[in-house]
N, C-alpha and C positions, 0 to 999 in steps of 0.2 A: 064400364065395359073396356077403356082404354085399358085399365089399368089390366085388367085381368087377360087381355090378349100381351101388354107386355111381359107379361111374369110369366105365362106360358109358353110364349118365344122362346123369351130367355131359358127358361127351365130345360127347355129342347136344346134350342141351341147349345147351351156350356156342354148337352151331355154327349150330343154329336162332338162336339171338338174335341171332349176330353176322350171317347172312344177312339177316335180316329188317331190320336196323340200317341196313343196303348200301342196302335196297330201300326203307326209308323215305322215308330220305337222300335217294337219287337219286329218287323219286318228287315229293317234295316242291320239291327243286330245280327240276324241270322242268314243275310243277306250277306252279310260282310265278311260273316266266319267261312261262310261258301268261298267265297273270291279269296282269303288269304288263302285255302288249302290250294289254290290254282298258282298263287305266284311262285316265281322264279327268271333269273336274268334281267333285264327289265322294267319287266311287270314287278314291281315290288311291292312291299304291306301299304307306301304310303299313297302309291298308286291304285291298288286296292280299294284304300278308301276314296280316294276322288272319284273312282270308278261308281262307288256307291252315292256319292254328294249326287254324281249327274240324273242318277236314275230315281231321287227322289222326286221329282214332280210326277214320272210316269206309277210311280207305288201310290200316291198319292192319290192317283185320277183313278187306282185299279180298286181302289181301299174306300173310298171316299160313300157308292154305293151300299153298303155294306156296316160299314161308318153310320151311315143314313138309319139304316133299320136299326139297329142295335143301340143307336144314341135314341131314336126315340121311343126305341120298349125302356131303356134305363129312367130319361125325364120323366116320361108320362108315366111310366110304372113307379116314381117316385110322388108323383102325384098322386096316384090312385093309393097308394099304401098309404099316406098321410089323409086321406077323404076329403083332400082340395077337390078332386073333379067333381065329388057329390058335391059340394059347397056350389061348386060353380054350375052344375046344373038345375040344384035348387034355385040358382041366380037367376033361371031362365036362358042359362045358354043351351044351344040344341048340341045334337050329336053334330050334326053337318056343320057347324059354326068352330067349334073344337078342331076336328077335322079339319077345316084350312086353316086356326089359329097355327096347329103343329105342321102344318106343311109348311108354310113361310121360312123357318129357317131351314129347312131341308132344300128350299129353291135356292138359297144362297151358297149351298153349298154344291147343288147341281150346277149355278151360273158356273161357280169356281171351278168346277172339273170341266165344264165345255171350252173353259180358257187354256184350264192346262194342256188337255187333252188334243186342241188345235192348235194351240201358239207356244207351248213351252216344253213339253213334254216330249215332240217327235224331235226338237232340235239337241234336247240338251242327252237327250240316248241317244241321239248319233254323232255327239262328240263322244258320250263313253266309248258305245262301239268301234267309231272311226281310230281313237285313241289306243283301245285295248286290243284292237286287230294290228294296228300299227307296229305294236310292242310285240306283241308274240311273232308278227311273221319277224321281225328283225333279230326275234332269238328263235328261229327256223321251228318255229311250235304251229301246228296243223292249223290251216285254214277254217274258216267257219264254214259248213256245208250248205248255205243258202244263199251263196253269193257266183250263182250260176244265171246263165240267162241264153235265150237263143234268139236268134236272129235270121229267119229265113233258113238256109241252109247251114248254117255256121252257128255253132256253138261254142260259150266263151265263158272265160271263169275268171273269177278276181282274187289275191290274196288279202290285197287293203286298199281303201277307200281313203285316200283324203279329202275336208270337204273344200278345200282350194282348187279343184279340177285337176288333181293327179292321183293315179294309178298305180298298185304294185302289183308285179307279177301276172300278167295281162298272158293266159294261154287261151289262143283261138283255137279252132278245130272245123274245118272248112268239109263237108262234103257235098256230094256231083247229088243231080237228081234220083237215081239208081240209089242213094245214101250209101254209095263208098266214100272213104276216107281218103281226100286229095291230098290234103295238108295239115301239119300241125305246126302252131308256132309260139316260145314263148317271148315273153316282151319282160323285161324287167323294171321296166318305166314308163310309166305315159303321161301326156300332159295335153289338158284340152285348148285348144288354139282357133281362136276365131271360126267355130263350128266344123272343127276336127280334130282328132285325137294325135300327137305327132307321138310317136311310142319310139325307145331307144334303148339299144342294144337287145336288138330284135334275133332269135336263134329259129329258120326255119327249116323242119324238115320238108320232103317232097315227096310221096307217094306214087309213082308211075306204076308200070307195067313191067317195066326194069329192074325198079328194084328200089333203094330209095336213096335219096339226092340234100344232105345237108347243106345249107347255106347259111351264112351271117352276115346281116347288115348292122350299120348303126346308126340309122334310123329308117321311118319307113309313113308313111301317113296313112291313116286309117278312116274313113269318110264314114260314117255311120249316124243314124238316128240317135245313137242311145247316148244322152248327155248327159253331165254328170249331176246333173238332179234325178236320172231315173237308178245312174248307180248308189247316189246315196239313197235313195229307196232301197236298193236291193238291198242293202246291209243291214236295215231291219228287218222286224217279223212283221208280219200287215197290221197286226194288234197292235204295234209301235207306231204306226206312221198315222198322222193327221188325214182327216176326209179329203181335202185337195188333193195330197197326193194319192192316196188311194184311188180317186176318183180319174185320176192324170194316168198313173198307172193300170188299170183296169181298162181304156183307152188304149194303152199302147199293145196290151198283150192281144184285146181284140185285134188291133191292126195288122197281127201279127199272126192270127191265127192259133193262139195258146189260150190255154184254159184261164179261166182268171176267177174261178172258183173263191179260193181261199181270201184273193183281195174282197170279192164282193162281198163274202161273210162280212169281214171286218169292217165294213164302211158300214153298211146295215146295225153291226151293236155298236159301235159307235155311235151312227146318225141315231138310235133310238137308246141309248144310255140314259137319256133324260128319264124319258116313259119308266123302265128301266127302275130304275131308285124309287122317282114317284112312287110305284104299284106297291115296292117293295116299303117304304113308307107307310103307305095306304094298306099295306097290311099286318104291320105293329098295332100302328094306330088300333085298325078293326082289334087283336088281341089284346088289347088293355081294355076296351070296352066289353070283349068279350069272353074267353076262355082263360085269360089270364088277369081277371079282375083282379083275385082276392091271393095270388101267389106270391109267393117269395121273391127280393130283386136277384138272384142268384138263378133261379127258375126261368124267370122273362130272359136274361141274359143269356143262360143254356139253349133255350127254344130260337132264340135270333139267331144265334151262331149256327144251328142244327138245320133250321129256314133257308138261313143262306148258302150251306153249303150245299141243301138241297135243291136251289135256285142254279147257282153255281154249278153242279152236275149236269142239270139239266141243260143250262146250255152249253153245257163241251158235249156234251152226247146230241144234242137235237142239230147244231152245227155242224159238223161233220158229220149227219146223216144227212144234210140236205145236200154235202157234194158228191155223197156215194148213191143217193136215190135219185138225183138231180129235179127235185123240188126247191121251188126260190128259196133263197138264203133269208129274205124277209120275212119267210113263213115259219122257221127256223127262229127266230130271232122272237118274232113277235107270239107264238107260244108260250113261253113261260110266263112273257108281261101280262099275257091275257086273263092264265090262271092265276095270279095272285089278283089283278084289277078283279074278276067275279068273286074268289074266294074274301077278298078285303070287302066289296059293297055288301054280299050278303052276310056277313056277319056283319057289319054297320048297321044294315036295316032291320036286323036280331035285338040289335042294343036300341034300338032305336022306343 
């Protein structure tokens, strides 16, 4: 019995690695030819690609699910086309015993994505970001549009994020409770200082009833909550950033009275990503014992990729309905896992 649950691991496993290999591969290729068409100044081709080295753990952890289903219709539909699996079930193995033989290496590949996905992944895309925001503002190239954030009455916008606690291009926007416009101001530098922002070469206008009042300092201190772990948040997309800060973040926006919609999505597929893969897993498996016994490996492989993209649709579409109908984002989330976990058991208990 040992023997036959190692060969069947293995079988899985090499096909998981070698799919997710495919899918790197080609992700990153096409990945890269994106980002040379953007260089210029310098953002260069070789910066381009460092820009790609850093985002490969986050492709990786996006790829990895997906990986999961398609490596094991490829094993186990390698299986099933050579009549290993009948052998081994004439062996006395059951369906349900198969079944976690080929989950075990998909767990190892799930341990591997909750590593990347919380310890390796949100930091080393916000050296890309931090880096490639850096380069462009310094060749006057447009700001990323998600790097907004409000505060009470005062709205404030960042050009670049460094992750050493400085600031480029810091413009605030102060209004009265009526929301007229007091003040605007831009900061061309900030730097955080023992739980303050000290910002320099500060340009403010003034807004009265007069008419309006330029001023320039060169420097100015800025007392605020927002430190710069919540701005290196803000420089990714929620999908990017690990559950702690999602979790720290979502917190702040409550305290603040801002919707935090979009963050809670994200901490939701993420905290259930696991579930996630398993289901999708769990329902290869069920299609090699079931509908796709006796077909071609070209066939299982078309039907994975077709599965997932329809897994995939479904959560960009059921996600962003749960922040426009405002039904939990968990409900959202855990939808689609549901219908693959029912559609995978009963067709297990088919084959059964």
């Amino acid at each position: 019995m040992s023997k036959i649950t190692a060969y069947i691991s293995r079988t899985v496993f090499y096909a998981i690695a070698m799919t997710l290999l495919v899918f790197i591969a080609l992700d990153f290729i096409f990945g890269l030819i994106a980002q040379l068409e953007k260089t210029s100044g310098a953002y260069t081709a070789l910066e381009a690609f460092y820009y790609m080295s850093l985002t490969v753990p986050r492709r990786l952890y996006d790829l990895i699910p997906y990986s999961c289903l398609i490596g094991c219709l490829a094993g186990l539909g390698l299986l099933a086309s050579s009549s290993e699996l009948v052998v081994v079930r004439a062996a006395g193995v059951s369906v349900r015993r198969i079944t976690w033989i080929a989950l075990r290496p998909a767990i190892i590949f799930i341990a591997v994505a909750l590593l990347l996905g919380e310890f390796v992944a949100p930091y080393t895309e916000q050296m890309a970001d931090n880096r490639r925001h850096y380069l462009r503002y310094n060749t006057t190239q447009a700001a990323p549009q998600n790097m907004w954030n409000r505060e009470g009455n005062e709205f404030m916008h960042v050009s670049a994020v460094l992750p050493n606690g400085v600031i480029y291009g810091l413009t605030r926007y102060k209004f009265d409770e009526q929301q007229r416009l007091q003040s605007a101001s831009f900061t061309k530098q900030a730097r955080y200082e023992d739980g303050y922002w000290q910002e320099q070469d500060v340009s403010i206008t003034h807004i009265t009833a007069d008419g309006l009042r330029n001023e320039t300092i060169p420097s100015r201190r800025w007392d605020t909550p927002f430190t710069p772990n919540l701005f290196n948040i803000l420089v990714l997309k929620p999908e990017d950033l690990s559950m702690r800060n999602l979790h720290y973040y979502t917190n702040y926006l409550h305290e603040q009275n801002l919707s935090a919609g979009n963050y809670s999505l994200a901490f939701w597929q993420k905290a259930l990503q696991p579930l996630a893969t398993a289901s999708l897993v769990l329902i290869a498996i069920s299609f090699i014992f079931g509908p796709l016994r006796s077909v071609t490996m070209g066939q299982r492989i078309f039907t994975g990729v077709v599965f997932g993209v329809v897994f995939l649709l479904l959560q960009k579409l059921l996600g962003p309905s749960s922040l426009v109908f405002g039904f939990p984002p968990i409900i959202a989330v855990l939808i689609p896992i549901s219908l693959c976990i029912l559609l995978g058991l009963y067709l297990l208990n088919r084959a059964r």
